[in-house]
N, C-alpha and C positions, 0 to 999 in steps of 0.2 A: 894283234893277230900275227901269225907265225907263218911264214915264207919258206918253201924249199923247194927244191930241185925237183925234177921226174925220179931221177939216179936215188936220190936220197928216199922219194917215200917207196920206192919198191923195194930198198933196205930196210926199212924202221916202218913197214906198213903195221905189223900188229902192237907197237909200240905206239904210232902215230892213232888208231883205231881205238888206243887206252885212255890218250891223251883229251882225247875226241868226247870220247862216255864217261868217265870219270871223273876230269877233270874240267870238262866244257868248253874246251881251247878248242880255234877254228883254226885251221890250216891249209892255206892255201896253197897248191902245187903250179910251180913254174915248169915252161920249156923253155930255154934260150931267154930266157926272161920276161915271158906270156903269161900270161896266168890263165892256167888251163882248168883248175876245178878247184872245190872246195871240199877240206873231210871236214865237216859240221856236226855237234852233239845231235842227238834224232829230237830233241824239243825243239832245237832250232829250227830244224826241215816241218817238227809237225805244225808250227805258229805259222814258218812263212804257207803251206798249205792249207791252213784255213784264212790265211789272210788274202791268199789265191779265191775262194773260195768265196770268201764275202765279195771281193770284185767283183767277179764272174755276176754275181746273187744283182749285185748292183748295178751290171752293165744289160742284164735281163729286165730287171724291173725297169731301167730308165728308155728299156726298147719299145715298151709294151704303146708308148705312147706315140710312136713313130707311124705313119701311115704305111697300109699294105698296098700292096697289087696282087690280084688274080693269078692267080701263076700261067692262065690260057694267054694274057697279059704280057707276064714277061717272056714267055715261051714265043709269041709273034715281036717282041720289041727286040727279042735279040736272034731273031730268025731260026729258030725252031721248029 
């Protein structure tokens, strides 16, 4: 994976955006030596988005099993 400056990808942004869909190199942008973002080919972003998605799908289903409360309930338990 490929490191650079802020300086550098506001230089080479439509070279770095080539680099990114073409050729599937990730790029990671520094500040001061932070690492502030990432430019990712868009398979990258759409796999980590459904793998978001399967979580999410999983942290629902393993909710379903949890005990509720009445909401008049918690509306008096947290002074409401």
């Amino acid at each position: 994976m490929t490191s650079i400056t802020i300086g550098e990808a506001r230089e080479h942004l439509a070279d770095l955006g080539n680099r990114a869909s073409l050729r599937g190199e990730r790029v990671v942008v520094t500040r001061r030596g932070k690492r502030l973002f990432a430019l990712v080919p868009v398979e990258d972003m759409d796999l980590l988005e459904r793998l978001e998605d399967k979580m999410d799908l999983e942290a629902i289903e393993a909710s379903r099993n949890e005990p509720t409360k009445p909401w008049a309930q918690v509306k008096k338990e947290l002074g409401l």
